[in-house]
N, CA, C and O atoms as CSV, one atom per row, in Angstrom:
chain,resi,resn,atom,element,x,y,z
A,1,UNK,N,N,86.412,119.519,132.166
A,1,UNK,CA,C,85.227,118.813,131.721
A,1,UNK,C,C,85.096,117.449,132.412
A,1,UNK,O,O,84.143,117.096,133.107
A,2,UNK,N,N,85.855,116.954,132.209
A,2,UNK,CA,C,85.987,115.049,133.050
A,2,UNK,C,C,85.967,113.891,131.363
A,2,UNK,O,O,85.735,114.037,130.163
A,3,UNK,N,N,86.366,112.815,132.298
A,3,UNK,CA,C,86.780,111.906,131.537
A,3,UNK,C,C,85.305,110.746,131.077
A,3,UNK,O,O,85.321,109.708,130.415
A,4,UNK,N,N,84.441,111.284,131.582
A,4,UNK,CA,C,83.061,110.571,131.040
A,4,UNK,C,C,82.135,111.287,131.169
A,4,UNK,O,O,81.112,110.826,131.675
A,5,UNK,N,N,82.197,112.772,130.714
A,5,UNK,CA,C,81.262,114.090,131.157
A,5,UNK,C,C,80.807,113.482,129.336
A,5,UNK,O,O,79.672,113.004,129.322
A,6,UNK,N,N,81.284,113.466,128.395
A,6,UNK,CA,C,81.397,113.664,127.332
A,6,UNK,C,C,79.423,112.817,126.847
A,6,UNK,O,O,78.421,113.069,126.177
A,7,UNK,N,N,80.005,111.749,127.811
A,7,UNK,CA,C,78.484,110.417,127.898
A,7,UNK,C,C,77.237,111.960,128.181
A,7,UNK,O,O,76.332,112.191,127.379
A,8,UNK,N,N,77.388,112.489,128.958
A,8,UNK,CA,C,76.191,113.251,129.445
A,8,UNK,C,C,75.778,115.001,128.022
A,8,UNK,O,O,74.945,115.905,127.955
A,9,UNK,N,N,76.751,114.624,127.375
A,9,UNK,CA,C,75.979,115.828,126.270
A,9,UNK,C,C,75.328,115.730,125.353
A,9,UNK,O,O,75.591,114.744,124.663
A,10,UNK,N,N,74.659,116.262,125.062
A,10,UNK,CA,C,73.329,116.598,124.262
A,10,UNK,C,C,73.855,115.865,122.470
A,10,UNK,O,O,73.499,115.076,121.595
A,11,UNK,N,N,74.976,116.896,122.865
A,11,UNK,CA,C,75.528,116.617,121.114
A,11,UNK,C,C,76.508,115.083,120.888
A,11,UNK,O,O,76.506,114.362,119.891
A,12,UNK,N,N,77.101,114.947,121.848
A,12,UNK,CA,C,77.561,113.431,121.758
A,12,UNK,C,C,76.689,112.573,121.522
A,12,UNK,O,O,76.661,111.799,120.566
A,13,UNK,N,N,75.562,112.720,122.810
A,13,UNK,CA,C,74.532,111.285,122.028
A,13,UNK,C,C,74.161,111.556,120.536
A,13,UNK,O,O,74.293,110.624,119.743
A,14,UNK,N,N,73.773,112.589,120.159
A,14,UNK,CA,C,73.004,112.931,119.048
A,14,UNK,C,C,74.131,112.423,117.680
A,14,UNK,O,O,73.844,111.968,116.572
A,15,UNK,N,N,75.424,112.711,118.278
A,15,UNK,CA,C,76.454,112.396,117.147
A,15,UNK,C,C,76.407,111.004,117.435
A,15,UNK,O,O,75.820,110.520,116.466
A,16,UNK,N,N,76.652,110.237,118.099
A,16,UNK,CA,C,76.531,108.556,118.320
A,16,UNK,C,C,74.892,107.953,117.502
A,16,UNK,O,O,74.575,106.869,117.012
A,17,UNK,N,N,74.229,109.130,117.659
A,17,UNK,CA,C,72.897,108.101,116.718
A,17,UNK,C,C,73.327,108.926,115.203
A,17,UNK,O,O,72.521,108.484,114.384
A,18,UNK,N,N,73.993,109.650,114.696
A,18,UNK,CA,C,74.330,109.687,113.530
A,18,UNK,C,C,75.473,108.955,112.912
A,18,UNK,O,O,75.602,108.926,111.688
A,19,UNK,N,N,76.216,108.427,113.632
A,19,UNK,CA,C,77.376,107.346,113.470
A,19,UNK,C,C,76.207,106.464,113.211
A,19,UNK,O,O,75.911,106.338,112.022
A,20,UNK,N,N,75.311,105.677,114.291
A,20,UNK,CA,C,74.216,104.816,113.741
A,20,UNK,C,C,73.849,105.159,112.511
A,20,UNK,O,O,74.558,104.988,111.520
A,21,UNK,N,N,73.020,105.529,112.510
A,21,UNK,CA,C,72.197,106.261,111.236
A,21,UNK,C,C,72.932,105.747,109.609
A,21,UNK,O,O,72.492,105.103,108.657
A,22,UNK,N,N,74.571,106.582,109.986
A,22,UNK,CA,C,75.208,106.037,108.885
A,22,UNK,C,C,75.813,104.300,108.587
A,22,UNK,O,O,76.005,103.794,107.481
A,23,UNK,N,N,75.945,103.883,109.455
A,23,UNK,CA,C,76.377,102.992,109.334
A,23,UNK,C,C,75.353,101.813,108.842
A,23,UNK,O,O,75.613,100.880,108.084
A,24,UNK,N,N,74.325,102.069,109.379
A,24,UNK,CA,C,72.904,101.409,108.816
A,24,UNK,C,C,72.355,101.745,106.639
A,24,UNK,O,O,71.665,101.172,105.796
A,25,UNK,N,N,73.484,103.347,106.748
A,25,UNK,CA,C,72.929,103.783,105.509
A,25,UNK,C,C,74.280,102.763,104.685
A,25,UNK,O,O,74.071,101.932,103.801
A,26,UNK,N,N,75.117,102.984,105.049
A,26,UNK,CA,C,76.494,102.630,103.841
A,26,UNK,C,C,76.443,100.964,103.597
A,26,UNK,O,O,77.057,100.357,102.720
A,27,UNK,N,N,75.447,100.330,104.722
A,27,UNK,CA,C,75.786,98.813,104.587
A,27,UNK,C,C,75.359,98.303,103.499
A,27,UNK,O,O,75.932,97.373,102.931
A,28,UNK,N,N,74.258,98.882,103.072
A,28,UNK,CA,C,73.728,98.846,101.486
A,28,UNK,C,C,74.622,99.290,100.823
A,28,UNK,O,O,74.253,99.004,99.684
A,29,UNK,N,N,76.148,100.118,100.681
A,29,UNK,CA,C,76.306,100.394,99.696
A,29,UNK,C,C,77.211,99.235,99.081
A,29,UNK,O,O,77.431,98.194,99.701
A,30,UNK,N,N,77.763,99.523,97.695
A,30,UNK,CA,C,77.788,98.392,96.918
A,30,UNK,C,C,79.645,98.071,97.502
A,30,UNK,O,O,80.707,98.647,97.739
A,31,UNK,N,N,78.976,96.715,97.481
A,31,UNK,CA,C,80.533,95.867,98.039
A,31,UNK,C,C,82.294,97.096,97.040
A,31,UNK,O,O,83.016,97.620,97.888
A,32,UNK,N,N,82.528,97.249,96.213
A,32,UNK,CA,C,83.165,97.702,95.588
A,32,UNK,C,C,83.254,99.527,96.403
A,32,UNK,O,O,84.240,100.246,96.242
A,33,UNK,N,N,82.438,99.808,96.950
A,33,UNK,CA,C,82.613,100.950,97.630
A,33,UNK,C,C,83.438,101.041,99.152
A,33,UNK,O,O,84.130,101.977,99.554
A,34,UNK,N,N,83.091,99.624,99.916
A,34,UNK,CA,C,83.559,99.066,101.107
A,34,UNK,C,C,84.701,99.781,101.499
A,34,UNK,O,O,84.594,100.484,102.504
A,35,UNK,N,N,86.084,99.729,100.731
A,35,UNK,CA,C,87.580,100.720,101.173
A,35,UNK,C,C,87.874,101.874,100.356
A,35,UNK,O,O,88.996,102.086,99.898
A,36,UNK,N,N,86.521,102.885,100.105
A,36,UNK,CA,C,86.661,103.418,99.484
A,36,UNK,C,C,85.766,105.214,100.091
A,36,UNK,O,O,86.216,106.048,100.877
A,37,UNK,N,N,84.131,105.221,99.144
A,37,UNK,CA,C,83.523,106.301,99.995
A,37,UNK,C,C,82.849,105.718,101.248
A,37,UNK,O,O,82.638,106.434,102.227
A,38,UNK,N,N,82.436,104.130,101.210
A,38,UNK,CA,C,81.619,103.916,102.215
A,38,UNK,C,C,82.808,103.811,103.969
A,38,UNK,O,O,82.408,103.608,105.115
A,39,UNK,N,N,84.183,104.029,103.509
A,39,UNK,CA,C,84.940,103.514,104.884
A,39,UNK,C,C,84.957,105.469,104.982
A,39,UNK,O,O,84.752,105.911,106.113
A,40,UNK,N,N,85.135,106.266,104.120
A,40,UNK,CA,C,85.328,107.318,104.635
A,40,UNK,C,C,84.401,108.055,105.020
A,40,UNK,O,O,84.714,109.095,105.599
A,41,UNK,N,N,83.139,107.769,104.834
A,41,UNK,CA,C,81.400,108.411,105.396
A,41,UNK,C,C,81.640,107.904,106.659
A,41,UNK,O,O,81.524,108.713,107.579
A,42,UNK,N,N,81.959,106.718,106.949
A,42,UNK,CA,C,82.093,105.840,108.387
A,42,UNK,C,C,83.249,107.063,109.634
A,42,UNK,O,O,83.113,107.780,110.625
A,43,UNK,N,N,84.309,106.595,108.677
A,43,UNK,CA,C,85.234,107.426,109.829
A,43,UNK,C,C,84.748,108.824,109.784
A,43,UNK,O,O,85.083,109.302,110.867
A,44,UNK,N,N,84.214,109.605,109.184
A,44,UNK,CA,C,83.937,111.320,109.123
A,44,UNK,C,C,82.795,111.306,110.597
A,44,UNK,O,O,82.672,112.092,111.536
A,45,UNK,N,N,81.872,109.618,110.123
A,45,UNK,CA,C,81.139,110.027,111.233
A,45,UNK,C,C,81.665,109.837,112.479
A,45,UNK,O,O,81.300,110.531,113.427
A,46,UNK,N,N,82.418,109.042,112.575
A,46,UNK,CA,C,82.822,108.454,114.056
A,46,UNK,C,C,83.797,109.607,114.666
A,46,UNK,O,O,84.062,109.710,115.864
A,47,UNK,N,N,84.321,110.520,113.556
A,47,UNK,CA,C,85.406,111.263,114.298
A,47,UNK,C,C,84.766,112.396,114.486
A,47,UNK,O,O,85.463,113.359,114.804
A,48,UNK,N,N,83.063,112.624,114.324
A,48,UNK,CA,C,82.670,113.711,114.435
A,48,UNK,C,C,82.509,113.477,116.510
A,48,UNK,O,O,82.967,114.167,117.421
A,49,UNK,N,N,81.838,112.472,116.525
A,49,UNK,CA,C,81.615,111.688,118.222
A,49,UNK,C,C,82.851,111.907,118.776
A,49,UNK,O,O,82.836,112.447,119.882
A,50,UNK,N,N,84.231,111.550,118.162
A,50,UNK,CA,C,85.364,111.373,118.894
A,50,UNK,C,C,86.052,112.605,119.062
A,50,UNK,O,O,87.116,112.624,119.682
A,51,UNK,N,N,85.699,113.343,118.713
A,51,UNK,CA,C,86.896,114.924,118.383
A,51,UNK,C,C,85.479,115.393,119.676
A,51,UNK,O,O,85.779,116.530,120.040
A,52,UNK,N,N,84.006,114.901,120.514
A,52,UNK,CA,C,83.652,116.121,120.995
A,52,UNK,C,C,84.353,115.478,122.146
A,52,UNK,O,O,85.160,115.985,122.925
A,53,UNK,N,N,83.760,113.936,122.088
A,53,UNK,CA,C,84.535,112.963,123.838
A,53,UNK,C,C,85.651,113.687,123.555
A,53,UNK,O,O,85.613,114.673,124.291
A,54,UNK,N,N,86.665,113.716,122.843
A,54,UNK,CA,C,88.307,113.935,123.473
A,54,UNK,C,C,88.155,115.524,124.118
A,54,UNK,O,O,88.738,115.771,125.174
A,55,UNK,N,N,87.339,116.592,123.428
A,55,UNK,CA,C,87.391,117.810,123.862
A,55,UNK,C,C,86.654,118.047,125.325
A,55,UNK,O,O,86.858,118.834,126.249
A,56,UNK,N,N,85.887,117.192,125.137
A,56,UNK,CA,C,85.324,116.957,126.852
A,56,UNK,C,C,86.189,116.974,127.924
A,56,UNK,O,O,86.084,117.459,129.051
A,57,UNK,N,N,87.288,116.197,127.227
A,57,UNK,CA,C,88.323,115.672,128.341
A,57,UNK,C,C,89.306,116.534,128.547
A,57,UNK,O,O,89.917,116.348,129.600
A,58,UNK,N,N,89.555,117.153,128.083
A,58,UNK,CA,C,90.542,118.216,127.729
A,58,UNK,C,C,90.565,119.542,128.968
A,58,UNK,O,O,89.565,120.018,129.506
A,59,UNK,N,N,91.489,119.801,129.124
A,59,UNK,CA,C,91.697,120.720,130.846
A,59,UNK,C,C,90.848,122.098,130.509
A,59,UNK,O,O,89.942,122.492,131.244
A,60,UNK,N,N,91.219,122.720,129.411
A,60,UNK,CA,C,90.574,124.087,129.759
A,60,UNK,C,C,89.045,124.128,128.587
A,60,UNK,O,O,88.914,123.447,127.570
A,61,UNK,N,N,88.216,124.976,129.056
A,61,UNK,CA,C,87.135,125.414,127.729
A,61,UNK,C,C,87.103,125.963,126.268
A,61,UNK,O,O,86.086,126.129,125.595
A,62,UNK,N,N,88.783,126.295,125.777
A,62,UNK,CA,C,89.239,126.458,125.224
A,62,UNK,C,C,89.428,125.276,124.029
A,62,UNK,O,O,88.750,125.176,123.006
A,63,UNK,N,N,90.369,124.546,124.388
A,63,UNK,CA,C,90.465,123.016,124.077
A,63,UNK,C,C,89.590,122.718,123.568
A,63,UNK,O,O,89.634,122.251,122.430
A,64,UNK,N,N,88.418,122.898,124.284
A,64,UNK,CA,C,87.363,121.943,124.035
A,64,UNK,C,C,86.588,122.130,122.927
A,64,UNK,O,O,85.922,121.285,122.327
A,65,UNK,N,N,86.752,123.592,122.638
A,65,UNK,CA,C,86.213,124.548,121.328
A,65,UNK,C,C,86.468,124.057,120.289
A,65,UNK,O,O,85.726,123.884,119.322
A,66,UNK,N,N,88.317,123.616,120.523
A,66,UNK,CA,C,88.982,123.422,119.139
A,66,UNK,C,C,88.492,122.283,118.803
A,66,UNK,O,O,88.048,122.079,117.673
A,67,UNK,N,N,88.510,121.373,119.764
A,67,UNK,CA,C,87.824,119.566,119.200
A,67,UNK,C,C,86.383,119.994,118.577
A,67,UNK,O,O,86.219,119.597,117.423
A,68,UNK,N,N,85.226,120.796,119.191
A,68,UNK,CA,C,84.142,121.338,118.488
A,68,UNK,C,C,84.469,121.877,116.858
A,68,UNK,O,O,83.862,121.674,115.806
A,69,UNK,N,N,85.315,122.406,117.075
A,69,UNK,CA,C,85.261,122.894,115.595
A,69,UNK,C,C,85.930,121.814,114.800
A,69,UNK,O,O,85.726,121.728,113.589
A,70,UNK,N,N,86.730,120.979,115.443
A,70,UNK,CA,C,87.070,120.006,114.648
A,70,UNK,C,C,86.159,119.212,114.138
A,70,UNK,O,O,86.063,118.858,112.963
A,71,UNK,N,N,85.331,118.869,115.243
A,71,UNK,CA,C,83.960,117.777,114.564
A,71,UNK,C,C,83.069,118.825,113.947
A,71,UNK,O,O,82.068,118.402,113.369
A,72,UNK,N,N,83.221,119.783,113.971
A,72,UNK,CA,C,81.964,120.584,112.590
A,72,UNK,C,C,83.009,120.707,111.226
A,72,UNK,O,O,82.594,121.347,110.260
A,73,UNK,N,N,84.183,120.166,111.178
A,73,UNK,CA,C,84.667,120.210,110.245
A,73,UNK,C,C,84.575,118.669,109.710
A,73,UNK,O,O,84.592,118.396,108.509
A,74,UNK,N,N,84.504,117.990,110.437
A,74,UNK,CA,C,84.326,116.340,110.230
A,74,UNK,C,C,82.605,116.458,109.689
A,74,UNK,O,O,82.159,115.598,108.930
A,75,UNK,N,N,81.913,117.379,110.079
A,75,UNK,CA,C,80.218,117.367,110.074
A,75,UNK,C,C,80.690,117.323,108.013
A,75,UNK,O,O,80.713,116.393,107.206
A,76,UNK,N,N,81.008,118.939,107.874
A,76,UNK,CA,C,81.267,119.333,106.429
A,76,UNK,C,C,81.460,118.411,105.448
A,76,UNK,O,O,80.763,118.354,104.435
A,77,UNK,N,N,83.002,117.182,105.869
A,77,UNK,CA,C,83.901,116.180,105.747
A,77,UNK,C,C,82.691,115.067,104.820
A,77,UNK,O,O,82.796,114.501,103.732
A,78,UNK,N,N,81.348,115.114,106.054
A,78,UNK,CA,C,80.286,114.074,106.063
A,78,UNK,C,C,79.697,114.180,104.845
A,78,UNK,O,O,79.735,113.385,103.906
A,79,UNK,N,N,79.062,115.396,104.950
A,79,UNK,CA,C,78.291,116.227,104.286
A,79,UNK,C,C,78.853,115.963,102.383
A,79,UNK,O,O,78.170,115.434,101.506
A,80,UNK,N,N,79.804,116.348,102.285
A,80,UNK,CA,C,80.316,116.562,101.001
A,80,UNK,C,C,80.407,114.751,100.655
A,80,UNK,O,O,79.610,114.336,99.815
A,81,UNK,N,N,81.045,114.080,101.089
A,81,UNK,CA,C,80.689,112.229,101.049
A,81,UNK,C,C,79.478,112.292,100.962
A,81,UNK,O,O,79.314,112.128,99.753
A,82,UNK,N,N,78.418,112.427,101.436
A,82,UNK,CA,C,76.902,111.893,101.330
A,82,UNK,C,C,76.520,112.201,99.951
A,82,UNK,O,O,75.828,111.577,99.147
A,83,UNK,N,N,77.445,113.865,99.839
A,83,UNK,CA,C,76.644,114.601,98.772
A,83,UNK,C,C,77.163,113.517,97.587
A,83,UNK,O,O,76.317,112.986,96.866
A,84,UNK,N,N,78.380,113.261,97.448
A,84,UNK,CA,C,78.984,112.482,96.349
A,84,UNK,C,C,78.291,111.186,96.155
A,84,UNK,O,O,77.773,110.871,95.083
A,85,UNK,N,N,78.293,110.486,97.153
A,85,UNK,CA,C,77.598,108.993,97.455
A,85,UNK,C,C,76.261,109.125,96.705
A,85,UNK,O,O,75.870,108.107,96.133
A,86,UNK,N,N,75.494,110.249,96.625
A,86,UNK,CA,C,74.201,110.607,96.573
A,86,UNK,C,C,74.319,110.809,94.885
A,86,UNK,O,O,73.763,110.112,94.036
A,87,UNK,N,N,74.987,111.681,94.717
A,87,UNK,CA,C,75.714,111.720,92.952
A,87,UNK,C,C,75.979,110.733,92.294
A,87,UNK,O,O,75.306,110.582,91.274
A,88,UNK,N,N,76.784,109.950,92.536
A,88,UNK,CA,C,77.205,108.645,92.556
A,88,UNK,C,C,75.963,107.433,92.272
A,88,UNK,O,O,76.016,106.344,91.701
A,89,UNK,N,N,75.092,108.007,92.803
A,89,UNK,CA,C,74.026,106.742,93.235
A,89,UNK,C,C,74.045,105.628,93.473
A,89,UNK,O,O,73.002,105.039,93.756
């Protein structure tokens, strides 16, 4: 894949404006949440971006699958936090 192929995919940018997205959403949330659901919505998103860059980089197409499925497991990770955050109100 290469070591800055990762910049040129479709789904990296798209995951980098959902890292945005969230990070714009949790800043509202309430100070008392800060090391709690709002740090773990943060990292679910950032490691969804980081698990595709590292699989980018990674020697075979194989590899690269597993970091994919890793960040659709980080997607889920997101998903179930929002849902709670959202419960939570």
């Amino acid at each position: 894949m290469g070591e800055t192929k990762h910049r040129e995919l479709e789904v990296w940018k798209r995951s980098i404006g959902l890292v945005k997205k969230i990070y714009q959403i949790t800043k509202d949330f309430p100070v008392e949440e800060r090391y709690g659901l709002t740090d773990q919505i943060r990292r679910a998103a950032v490691s969804v971006a980081s698990n595709i860059a590292e699989g980018s980089g990674r020697q075979t197409p194989k590899d690269f699958v597993n970091f994919l499925s890793m960040a659709r497991g980080s997607l889920a990770e997101l998903d179930t936090q929002l849902f709670l955050a959202k419960e939570l109100g």
